[in-house]
C-alpha positions in Angstrom: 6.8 21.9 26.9 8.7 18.8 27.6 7.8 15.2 26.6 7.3 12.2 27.7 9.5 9.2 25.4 6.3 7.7 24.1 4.9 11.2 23.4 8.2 12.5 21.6 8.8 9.4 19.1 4.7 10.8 18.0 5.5 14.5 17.8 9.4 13.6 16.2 7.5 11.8 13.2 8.1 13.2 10.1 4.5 11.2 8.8 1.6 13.9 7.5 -0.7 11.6 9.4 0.0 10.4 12.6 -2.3 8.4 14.8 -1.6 7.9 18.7 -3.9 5.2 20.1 -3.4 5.5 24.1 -5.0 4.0 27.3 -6.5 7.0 29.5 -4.4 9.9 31.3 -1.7 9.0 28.6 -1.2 12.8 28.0 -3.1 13.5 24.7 -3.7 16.6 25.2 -0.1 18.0 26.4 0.8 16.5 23.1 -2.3 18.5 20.9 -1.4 22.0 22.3 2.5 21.1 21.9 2.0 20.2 18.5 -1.1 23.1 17.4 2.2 25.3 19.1 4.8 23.6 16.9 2.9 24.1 13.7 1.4 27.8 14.7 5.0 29.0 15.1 5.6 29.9 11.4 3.6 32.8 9.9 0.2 32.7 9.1 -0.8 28.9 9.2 -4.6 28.3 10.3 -4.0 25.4 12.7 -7.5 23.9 14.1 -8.1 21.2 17.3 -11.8 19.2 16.6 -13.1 17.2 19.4 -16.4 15.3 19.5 -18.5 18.7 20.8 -18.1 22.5 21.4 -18.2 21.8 24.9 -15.7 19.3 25.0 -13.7 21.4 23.1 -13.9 24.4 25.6 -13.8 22.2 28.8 -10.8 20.2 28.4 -8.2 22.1 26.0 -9.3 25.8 26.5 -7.8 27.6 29.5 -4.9 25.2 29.2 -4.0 26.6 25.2 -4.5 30.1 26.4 -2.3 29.9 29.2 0.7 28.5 27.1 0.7 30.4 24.3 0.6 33.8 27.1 3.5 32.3 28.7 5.0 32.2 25.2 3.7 36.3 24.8 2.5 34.9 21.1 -1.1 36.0 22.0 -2.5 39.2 20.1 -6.4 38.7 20.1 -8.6 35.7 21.8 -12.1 35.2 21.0 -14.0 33.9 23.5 -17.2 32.5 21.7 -15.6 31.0 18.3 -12.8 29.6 21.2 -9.9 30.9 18.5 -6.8 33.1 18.9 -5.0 35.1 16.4 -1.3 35.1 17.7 1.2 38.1 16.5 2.9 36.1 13.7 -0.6 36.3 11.9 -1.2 32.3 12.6 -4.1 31.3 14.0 -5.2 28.4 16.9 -8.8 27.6 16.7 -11.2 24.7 18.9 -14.1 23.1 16.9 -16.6 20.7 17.9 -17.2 17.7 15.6 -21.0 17.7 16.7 -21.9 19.9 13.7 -19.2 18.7 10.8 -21.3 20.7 8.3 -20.1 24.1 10.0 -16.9 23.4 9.7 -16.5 23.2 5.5 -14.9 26.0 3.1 -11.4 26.6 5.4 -7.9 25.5 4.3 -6.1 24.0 7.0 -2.2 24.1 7.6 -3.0 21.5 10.3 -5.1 19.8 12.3 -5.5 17.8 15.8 -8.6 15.4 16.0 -8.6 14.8 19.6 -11.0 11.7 21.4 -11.6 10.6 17.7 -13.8 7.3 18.4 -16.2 9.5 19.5 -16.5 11.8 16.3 -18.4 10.8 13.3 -16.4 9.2 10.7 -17.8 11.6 8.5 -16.6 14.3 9.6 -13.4 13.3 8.3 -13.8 11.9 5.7 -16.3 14.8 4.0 -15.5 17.6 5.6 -11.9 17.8 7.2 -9.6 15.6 5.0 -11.1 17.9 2.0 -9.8 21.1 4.5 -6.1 19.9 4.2 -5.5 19.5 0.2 -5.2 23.2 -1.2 -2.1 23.3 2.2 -1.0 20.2 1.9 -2.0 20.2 5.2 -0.8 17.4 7.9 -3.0 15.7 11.1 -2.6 14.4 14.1 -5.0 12.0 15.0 -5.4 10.9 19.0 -7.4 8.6 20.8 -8.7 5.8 23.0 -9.8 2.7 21.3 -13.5 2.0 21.2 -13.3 -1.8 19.4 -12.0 -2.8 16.0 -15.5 -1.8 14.6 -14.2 2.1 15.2 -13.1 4.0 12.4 -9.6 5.1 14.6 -8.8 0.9 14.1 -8.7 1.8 10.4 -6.7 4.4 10.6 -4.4 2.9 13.2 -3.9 0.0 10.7 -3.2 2.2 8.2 -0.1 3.7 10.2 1.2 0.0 10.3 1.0 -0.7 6.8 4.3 -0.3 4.8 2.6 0.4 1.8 1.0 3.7 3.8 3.6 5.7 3.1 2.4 9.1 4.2 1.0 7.4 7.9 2.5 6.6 10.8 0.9 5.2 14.1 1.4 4.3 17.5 0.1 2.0 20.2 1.1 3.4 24.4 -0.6 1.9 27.3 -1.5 4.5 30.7 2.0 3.6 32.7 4.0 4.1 29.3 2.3 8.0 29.3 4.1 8.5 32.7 1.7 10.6 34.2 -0.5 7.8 36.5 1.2 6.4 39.1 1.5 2.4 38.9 -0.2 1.7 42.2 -3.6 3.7 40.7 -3.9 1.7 37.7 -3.2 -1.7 40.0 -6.7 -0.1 41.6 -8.1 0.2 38.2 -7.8 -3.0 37.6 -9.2 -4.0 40.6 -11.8 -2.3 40.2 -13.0 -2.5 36.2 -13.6 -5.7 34.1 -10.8 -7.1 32.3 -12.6 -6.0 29.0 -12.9 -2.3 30.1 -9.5 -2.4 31.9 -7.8 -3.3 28.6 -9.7 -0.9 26.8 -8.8 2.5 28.6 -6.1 1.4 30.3 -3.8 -1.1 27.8 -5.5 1.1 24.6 -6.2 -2.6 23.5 -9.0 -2.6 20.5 -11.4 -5.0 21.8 -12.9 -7.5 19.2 -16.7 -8.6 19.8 -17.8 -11.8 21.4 -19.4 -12.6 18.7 -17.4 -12.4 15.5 -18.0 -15.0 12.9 -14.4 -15.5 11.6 -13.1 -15.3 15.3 -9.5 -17.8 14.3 -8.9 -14.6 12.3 -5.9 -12.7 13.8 -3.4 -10.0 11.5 -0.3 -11.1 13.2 -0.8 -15.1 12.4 -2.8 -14.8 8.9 -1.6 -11.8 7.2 1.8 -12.8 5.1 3.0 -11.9 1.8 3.3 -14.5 -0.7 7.3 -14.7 -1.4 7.2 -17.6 -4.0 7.2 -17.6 -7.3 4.0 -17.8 -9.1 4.5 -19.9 -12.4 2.8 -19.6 -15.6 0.0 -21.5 -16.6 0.3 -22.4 -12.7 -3.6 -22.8 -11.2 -5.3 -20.1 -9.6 -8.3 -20.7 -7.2 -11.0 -18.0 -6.9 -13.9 -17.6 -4.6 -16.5 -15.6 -6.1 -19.5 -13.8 -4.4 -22.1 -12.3 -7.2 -23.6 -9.5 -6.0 -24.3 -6.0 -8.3 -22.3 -4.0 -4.9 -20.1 -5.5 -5.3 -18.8 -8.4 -7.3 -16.4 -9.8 -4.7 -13.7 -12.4 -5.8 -11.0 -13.4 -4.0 -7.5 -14.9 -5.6 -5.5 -17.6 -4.0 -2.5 -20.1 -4.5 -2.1 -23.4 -3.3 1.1 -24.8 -1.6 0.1 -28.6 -0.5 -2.7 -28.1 1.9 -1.8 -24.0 3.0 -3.4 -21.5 0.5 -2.4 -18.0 -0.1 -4.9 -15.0 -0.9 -3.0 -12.8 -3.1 -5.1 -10.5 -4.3 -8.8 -9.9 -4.4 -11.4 -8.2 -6.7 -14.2 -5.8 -5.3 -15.9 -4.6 -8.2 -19.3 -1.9 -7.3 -22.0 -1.3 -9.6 -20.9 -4.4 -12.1 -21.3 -7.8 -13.2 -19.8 -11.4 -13.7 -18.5 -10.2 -16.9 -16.9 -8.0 -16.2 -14.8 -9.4 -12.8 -13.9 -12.0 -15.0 -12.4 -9.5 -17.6 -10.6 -8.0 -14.8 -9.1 -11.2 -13.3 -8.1 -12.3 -17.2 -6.3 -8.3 -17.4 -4.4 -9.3 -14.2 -3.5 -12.9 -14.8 -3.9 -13.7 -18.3 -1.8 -16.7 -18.3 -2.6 -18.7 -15.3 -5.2 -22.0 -15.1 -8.3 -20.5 -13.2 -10.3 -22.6 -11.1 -13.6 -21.0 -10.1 -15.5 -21.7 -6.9 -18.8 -19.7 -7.2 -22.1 -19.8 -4.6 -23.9 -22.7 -5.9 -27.0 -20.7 -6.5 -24.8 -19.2 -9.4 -26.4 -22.0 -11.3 -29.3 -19.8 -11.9 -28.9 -16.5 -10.9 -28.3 -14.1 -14.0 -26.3 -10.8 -13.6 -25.7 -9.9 -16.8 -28.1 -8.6 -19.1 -27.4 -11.4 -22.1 -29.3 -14.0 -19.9 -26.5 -16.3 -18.9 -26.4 -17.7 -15.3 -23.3 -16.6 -13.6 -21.9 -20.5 -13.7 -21.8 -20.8 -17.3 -20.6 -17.0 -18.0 -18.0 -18.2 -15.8 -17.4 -21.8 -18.0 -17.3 -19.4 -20.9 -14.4 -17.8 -19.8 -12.3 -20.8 -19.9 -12.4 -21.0 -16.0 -12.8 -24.7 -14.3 -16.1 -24.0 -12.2 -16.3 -26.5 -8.9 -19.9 -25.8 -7.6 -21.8 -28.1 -5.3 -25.0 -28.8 -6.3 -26.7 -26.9 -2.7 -25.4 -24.8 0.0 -24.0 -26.3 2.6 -25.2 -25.0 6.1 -23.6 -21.9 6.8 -22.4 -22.9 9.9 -20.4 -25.7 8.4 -18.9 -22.7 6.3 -18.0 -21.0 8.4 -16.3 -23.9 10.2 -14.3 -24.7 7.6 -12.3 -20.8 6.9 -12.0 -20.6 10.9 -10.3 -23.9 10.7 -8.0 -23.2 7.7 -7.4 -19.5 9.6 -6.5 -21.7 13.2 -7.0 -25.2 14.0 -7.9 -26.5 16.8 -4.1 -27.9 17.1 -2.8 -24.5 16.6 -2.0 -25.5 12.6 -2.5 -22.3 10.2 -2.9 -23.0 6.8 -4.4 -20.0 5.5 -2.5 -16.7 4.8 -3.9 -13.0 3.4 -2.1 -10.6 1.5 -1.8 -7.0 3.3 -3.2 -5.4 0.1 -6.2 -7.5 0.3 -8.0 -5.3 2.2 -11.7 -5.8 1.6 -11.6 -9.1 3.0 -9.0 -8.3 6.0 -11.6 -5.8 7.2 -14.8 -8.6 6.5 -13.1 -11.2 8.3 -12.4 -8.9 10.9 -16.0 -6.9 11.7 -18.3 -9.3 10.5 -20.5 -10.8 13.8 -23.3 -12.5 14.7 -26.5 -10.9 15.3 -27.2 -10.2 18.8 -28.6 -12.9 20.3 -28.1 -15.6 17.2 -26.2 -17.6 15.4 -27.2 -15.8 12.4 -24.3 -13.6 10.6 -24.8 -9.9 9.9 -25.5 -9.0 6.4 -26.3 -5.6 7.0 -22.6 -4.6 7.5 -22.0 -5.4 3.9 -18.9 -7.6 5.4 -20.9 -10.8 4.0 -19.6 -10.7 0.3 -15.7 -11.3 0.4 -16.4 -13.7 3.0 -18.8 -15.7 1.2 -16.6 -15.6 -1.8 -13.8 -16.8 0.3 -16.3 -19.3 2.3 -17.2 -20.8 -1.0 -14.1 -21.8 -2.5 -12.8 -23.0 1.3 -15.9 -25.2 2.1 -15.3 -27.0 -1.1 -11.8 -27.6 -1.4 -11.1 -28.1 2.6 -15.0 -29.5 4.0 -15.7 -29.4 7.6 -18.6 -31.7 8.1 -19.9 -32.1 11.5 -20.5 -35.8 12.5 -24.2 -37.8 12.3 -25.4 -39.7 15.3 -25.9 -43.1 14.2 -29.6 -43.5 14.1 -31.3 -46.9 14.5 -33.2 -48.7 11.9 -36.5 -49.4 13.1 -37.5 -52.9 13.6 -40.7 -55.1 12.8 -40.7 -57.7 15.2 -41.9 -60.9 14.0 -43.9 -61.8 17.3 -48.0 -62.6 16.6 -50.6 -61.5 19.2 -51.5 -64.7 21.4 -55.4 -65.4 20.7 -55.8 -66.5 24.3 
């Protein structure tokens, strides 16, 4: 079963889990059956393909798998209905539709394809089929056509590009890199689709929304390990966001007018106490300078009656607080402006590991129709926290209209 370049840098990866985000006819599923083949060849390994549905499952991959593995003469029973086959070295291929996740519990899995995987439930992953793979140390292969950044496959395509991710790998191919589509149809396609939908299924791009609130927000400009050398006693500026799920505090440095988020703090189930124990464990030499929400001047979670503000004083933390919220929109304003300028200056930079609030700057939006942000997401808190601390240190105001004074003229009625 030869491969394409593309397709052979994906199945020579030595990763456990590899992720293959592709624009349409790229070859995904050439690529599955070679690589359910590849791992079914050694004896008695239970290798399984999921797709979104049964009938997915049956209608693309089916007739195809059979035919290989007879070519191959590994066949010694197929079942028709469960859509497995036993081959003679006592391994076994099986198709499973994601549709149902709950059926597919209790089995230990050597290894495992998740094919069209925006279109399956998050959940079935994560409850039912990463569980399937621990008692093998079982490996997957996840493939795919992106669906947005709000789709779980952007997470796990992020997570093949992070260093620190050492058992992922991942990869990004366009349509004409898959070799199978002729140039001169996808110049139709182009023709023919929005540029939106055309860089979707065709340049596997992952679309962001119209909408999103911290749009200046891009990996490759703001995310940037801090290489300097952090002194002691040097001044740490936190944004904090109380809130019982969760406490969300995020950790900068400042170098002149640029600041740095190092590291960040995402406590569930907890209160201000306790994140500021945590940030004391971690730096317990630095100068902190706190930036809370200004209603933190009487809110109270803790349960010895103490506003957040001065639990925060007691710690030994310098608390800047405005007296009242800004508008949000002047927020907001502000972190897109220190993300991006309008000049193209950047003068805020993320950590990688600071993933909590890579992933809220990312997905949070407006909701439809408004210029109201989405709290429902639970992307609010770290953005809040860092909102705080950014509309007070770097303001964006917008500008007043000078409004006349009104004027009593001094003229008298005549009396004729």
């Amino acid at each position: 079963m030869p491969l394409s370049p593309p397709q052979k840098n994906i199945a020579d990866s030595e990763a456990r889990f590899r992720v293959a985000v592709s624009g349409r006819r790229f070859g995904k599923t050439h690529i599955a059956i070679r690589e359910l083949a590849k791992h079914a060849r050694i004896h008695n390994q239970i290798c399984w393909a999921v797709f979104p549905s049964y009938r997915m499952a049956k209608a693309v991959v089916w007739d195809t798998l059979k035919n290989n593995l007879r070519e191959l003469n590994w066949i010694a029973k197929v079942n028709e209905n469960d859509l497995s086959i036993k081959l003679v070295n006592g391994s076994q291929i099986a198709l499973r539709g994601a549709d149902n996740f709950d059926s597919l519990r209790g089995v230990g899995l050597n290894f495992l394809v998740c094919d069209e995987v925006a279109d399956i439930d998050e959940r079935a992953w994560t409850e039912v089929l990463r569980p399937t793979l621990s008692d093998r140390q079982g490996k997957a292969l996840f493939l795919g056509t992106p669906k947005g950044i709000n789709n779980w496959l952007y997470d796990l395509y992020q997570r093949g590009q992070d260093p620190t991710e050492l058992q992922w790998a991942s990869w990004q191919y366009t349509t004409v890199e898959g070799g199978v589509v002729p140039p001169e149809e996808i110049l139709a396609a182009r023709n023919d689709l929005d540029e939106a939908t055309f860089r979707q299924e065709y340049l596997a791009a992952f679309n962001t929304t119209t909408n999103r609130v911290y749009y200046s927000f891009d990996r490759k400009q703001n995310i940037r390990a801090f290489t300097d050398t952090i002194e002691k006693h040097e001044i740490l500026y936190t944004g904090w966001d109380f809130n019982i799920d969760p406490m969300s505090v995020v950790i900068t440095v400042r170098r002149g007018d640029t600041l740095y988020v190092i590291d960040e703090i995402c406590l569930f189930t907890s209160n201000t106490q306790e994140a500021c124990d945590e940030l004391r464990n971690r730096y317990p030499d630095n100068r902190i300078w706190a930036y809370p929400d200004p209603a933190s001047r009487q809110r109270k979670t803790s349960a010895g009656g103490s506003t957040d503000l001065s639990i925060l004083a007691n710690n030994g933390f310098i608390v800047k607080a405005p007296n009242s919220h800004t508008q949000i929109r002047d927020r907001i304003n502000a972190v897109n402006s220190r993300f991006k300028s309008a000049s193209g200056q950047v003068n805020l930079y993320v950590d990688a590991g600071c993933r909590h609030l890579i992933e809220s700057v990312e997905k949070q939006s407006y909701k439809q129709g408004s210029t109201i942000p989405d709290k429902d997401s639970g992307f609010d808190h770290m953005n809040d926290a860092l909102g705080y601390m950014i509309d007070y240190m770097f303001p964006v105001r917008r500008d007043t209209s000078h409004v006349a004074q009104p004027v009593t003229w001094g003229h008298k009625l005549s009396a004729h």
